[in-house]
C-alpha distance (Angstrom), angle and dihedral (degrees) to the residues before:
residue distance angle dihedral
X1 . . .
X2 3.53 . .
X3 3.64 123.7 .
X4 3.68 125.8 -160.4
X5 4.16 93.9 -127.5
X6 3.66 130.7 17.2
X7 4.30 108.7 -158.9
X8 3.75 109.8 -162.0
X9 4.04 106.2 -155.5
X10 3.41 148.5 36.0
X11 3.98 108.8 -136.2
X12 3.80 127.8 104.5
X13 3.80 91.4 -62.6
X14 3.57 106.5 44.7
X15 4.05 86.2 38.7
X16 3.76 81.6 60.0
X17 3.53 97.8 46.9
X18 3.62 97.1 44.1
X19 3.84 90.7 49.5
X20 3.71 90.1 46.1
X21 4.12 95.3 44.7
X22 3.68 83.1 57.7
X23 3.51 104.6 50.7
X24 4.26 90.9 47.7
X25 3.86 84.3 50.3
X26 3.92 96.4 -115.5
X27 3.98 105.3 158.9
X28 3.78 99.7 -125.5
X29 3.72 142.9 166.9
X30 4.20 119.9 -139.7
X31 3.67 103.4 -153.4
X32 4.42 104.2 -174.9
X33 3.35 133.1 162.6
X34 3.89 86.8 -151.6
X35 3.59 136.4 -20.1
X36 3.68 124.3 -109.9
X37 4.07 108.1 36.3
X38 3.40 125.7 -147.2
X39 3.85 89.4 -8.0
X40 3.29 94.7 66.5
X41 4.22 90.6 89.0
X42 3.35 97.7 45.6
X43 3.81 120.7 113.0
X44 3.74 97.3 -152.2
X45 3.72 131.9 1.1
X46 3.73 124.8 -153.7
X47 3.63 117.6 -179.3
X48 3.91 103.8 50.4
X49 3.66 93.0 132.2
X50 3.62 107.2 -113.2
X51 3.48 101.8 23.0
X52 3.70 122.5 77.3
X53 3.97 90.2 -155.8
X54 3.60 152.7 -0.2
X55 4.23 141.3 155.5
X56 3.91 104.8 -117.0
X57 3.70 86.4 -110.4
X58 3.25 98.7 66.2
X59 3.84 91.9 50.3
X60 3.50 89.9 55.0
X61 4.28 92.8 53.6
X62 4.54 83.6 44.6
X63 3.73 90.4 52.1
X64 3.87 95.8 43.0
X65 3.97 92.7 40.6
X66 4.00 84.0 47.1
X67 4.30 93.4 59.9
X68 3.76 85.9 44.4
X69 3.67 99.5 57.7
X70 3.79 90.8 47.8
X71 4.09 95.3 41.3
X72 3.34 122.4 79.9
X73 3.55 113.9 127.2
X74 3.57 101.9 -26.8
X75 4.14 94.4 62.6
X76 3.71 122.0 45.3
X77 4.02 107.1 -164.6
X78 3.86 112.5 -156.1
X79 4.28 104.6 -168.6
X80 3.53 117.9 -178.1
X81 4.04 95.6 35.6
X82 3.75 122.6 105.5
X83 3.54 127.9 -166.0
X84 3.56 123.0 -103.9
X85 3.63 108.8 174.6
X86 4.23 129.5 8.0
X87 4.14 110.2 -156.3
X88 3.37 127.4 180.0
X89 3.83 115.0 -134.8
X90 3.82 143.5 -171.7
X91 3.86 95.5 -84.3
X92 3.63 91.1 26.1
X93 3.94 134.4 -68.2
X94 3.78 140.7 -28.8
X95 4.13 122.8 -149.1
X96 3.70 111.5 -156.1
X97 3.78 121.6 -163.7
X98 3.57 155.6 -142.9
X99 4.22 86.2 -113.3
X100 3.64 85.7 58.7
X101 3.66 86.7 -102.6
X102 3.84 133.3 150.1
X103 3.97 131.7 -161.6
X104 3.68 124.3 -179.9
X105 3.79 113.4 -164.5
X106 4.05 127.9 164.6
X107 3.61 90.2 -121.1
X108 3.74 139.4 21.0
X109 3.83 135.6 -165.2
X110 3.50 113.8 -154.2
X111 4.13 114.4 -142.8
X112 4.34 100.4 151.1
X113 3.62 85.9 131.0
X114 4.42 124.1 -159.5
X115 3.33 125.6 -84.5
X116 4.19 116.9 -126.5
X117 3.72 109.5 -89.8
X118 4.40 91.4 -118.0
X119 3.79 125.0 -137.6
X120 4.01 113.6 -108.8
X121 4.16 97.8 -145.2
X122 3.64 129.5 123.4
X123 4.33 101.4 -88.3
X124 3.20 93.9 17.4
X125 3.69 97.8 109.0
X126 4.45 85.3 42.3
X127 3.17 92.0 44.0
X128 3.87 100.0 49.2
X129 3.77 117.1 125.2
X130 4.06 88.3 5.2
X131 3.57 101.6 88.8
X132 4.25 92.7 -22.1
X133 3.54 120.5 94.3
X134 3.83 129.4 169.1
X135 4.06 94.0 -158.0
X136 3.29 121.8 63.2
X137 3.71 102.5 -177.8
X138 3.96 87.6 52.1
X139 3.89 92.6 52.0
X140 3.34 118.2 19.0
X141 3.78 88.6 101.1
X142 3.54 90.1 66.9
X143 3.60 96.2 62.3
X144 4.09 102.1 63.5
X145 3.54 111.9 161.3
X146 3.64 101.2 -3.2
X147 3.81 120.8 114.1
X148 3.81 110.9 -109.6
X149 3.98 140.3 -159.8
X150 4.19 128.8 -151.5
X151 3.84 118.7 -156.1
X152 3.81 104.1 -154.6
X153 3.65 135.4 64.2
X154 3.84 101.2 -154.2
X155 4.22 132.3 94.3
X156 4.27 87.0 -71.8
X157 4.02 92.8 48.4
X158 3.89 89.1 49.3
X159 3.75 98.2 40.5
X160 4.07 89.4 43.0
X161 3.99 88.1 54.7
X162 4.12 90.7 39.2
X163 3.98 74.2 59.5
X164 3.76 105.7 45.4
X165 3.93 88.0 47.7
X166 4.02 87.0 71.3
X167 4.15 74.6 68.9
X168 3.23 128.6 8.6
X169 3.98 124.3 80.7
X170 3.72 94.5 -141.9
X171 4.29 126.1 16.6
X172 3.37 119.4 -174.5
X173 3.88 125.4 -160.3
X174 3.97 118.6 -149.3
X175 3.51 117.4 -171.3
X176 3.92 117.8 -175.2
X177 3.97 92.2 -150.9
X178 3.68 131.6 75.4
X179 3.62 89.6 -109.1
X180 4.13 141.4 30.8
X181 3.74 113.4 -107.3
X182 3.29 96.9 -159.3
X183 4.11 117.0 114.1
X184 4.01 113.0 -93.1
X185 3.42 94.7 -111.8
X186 3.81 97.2 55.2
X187 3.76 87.6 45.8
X188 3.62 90.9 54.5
X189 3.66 100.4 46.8
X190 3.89 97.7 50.2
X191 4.30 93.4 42.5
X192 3.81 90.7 64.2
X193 3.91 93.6 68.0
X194 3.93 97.4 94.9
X195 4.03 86.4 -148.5
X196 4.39 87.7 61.9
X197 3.62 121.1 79.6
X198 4.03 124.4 165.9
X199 3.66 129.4 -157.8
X200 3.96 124.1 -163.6
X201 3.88 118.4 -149.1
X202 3.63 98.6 26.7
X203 4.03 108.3 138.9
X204 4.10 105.3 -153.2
X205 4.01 97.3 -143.6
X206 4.21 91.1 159.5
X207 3.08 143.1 44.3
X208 4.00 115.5 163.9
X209 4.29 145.3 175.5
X210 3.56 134.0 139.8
X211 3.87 88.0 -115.4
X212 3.77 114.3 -16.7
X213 3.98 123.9 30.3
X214 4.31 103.4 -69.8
X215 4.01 88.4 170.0
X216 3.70 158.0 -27.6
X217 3.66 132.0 -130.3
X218 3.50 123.2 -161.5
X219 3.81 140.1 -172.4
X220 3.68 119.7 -125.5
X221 4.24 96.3 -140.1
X222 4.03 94.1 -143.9
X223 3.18 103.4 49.6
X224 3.80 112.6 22.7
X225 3.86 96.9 -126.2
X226 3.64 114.4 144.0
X227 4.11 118.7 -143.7
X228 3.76 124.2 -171.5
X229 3.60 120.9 -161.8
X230 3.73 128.8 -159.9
X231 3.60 104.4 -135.7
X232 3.60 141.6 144.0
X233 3.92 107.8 -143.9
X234 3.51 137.6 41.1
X235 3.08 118.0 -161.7
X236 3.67 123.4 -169.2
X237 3.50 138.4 -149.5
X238 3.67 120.4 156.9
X239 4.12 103.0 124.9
X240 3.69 140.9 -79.9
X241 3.63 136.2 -113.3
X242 3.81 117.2 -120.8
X243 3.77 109.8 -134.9
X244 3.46 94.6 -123.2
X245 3.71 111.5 119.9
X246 3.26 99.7 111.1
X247 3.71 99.8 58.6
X248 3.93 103.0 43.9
X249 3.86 103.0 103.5
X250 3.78 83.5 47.9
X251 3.95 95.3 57.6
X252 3.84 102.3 21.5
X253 3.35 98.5 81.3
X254 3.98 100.8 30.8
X255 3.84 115.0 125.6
X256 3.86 118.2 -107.6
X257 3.88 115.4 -85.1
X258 3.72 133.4 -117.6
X259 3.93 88.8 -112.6
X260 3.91 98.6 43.9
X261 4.00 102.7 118.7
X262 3.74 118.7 -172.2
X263 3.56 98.0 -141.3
X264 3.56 89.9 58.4
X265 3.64 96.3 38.5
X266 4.15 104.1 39.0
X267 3.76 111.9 -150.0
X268 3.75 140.2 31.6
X269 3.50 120.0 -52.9
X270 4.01 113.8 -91.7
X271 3.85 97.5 162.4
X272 3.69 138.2 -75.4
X273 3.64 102.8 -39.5
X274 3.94 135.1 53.2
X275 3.24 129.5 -110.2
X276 4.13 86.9 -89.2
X277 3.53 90.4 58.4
X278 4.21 95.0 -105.2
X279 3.62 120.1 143.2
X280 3.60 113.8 -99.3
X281 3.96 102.3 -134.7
X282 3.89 126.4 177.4
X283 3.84 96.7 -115.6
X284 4.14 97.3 -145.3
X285 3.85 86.2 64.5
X286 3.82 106.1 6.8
X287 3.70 81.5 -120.4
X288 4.21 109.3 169.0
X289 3.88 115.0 -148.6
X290 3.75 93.5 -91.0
X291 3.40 122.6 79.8
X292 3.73 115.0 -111.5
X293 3.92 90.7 16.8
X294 4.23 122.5 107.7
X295 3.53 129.2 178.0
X296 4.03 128.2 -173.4
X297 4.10 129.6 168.5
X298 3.82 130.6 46.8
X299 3.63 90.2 -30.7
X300 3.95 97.8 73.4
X301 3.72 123.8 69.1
X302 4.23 83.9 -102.1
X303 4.01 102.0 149.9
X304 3.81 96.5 -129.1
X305 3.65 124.6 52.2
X306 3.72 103.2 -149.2
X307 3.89 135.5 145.7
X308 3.90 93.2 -135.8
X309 4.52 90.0 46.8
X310 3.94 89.5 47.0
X311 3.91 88.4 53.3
X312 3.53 88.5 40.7
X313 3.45 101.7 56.0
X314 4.32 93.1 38.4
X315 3.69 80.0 67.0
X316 3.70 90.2 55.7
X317 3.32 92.3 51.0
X318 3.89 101.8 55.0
X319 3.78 90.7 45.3
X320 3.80 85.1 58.9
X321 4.00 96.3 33.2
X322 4.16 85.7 48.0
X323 4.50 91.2 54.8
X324 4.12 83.8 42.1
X325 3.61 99.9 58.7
X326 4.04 93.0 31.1
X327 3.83 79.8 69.0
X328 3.65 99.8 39.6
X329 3.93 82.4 65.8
């Protein structure tokens, strides 16, 4: 059959969007690998807007029970299937997957996400979630009065210890290049706190603690020194990978849209995603260069990666998807 909107994902935004496709009666099909995203490791999350707190799990079982209550025979939900390849067709595009599954819809909305670009360092892969995070602005709470270390010189590294200075005595910035990469202004701001201090060329090859972080010992790359640091959070911010493999000989090639700005977008043109592989999305509409295709979440070039933004912009999405295919009747 032929569905009106295929939503690839099952995270905050294409939770949203499935919940919201339901409700506007928009025969779709939900095709996730899992529900929840990112969240789903996280022991306790704090800024879900309207809840105080919950254990990533239990997001994941709210967000799944949430689709089912709005389903029946308007949403089909397809767990456990991830998608392998994203084609456009004549009467609009076909999703194959990893269950040797196909779906052909007029529209799709593309929410697979990016997974958090991990730390290679001896305990880091123990330690993960105990003492680790990879979001500051989810955790940094959590980490009241204990001293605290960022991996990653760029905008995130700065903004996550501009964070962590709300509660940590001490933060300290390591940044494996010879220089920060984060804008001057950023830099500037977060160096005046006397409790901040940054180091460039500092290689993080430890971080250790019977069962939550205890320490971290880096290398500093010129000279060979090694430095360990008692600290209890690590916070790390060294990039994420957008999930978007499977769609990049759809989009590389597509012509430049009508909403494509350069201001907005720096840089010539070279397709439909950036040069980190994120869908580039028209952020009025969440509109993707090809017409009849939407994207919203970690996945799109969207500044902040945040659960409440990604649902936030899936609802923007349907609203626009919903006026699309009205016309298309």
């Amino acid at each position: 059959m032929t569905y009106d909107l295929i939503i690839i994902g099952g995270g905050p935004a294409g939770t949203a969007a499935g919940v919201y496709a339901a409700r506007k009666r928009i025969k779709t099909v939900l095709i996730a690998k899992e529900f929840g995203g990112q969240s789903l490791v996280s022991q306790d999350i704090q800024n879900f807007i309207g809840i105080v707190s919950l254990p990533g799990l239990e997001l994941q079982e709210r967000f799944k029970k949430h689709l089912e209550a709005y389903a029946e025979d308007i949403l089909d939900i397809k767990e456990w299937e991830l998608a392998k390849s994203l084609k456009k067709s004549n009467d609009g595009f076909k999703v194959a997957t990893d269950k040797e599954n196909t779906y052909q819809a007029k529209a799709v909305l593309v929410a697979a996400g990016s997974s958090r670009r991990k730390l290679k360092a001896i305990g880091a892969d123990r330690l993960d979630n105990k003492g680790i995070s990879y979001c500051a602005s989810c955790d940094a709470p959590m980490f009241k009065g204990k001293d605290t270390v960022v991996i990653g010189g760029g905008n995130s590294g700065f903004e996550a210890a501009q964070q962590l200075l709300a509660y940590s005595p001490s933060v300290t910035l390591l940044e494996f290049g010879s220089e920060f990469k984060a804008d001057a202004l950023t830099l500037e701001q977060v160096s005046r706190d006397p409790k901040f201090k940054a180091i460039t060329g500092a290689e993080t090859i430890e971080i250790y603690g019977k069962v939550f972080v205890e320490g971290l010992k880096y290398k500093d790359r010129a000279s060979g020194k090694i430095t360990d640091l008692a600290v209890g959070g690590v916070f790390v911010e060294i990039g994420s990978i957008p999930d978007s493999n499977f769609l990049k000989d759809l989009l590389e090639s597509v012509q430049k849209p009508t909403w494509w700005v350069a201001e907005q977008t720096p840089k010539e043109w070279k397709g439909g995603l950036d040069k980190w592989g994120q869908i580039l999305v028209d952020h009025k509409t969440q509109r993707a260069a090809i017409e009849g295709m939407w994207a919203a979440g970690d996945i799109t070039d969207v500044l902040y990666k945040q659960n409440n933004i990604s649902m936030g912009d899936a609802v923007k999405a349907l609203e626009d998807i919903y006026l699309w295919l009205q016309k298309k009747k």
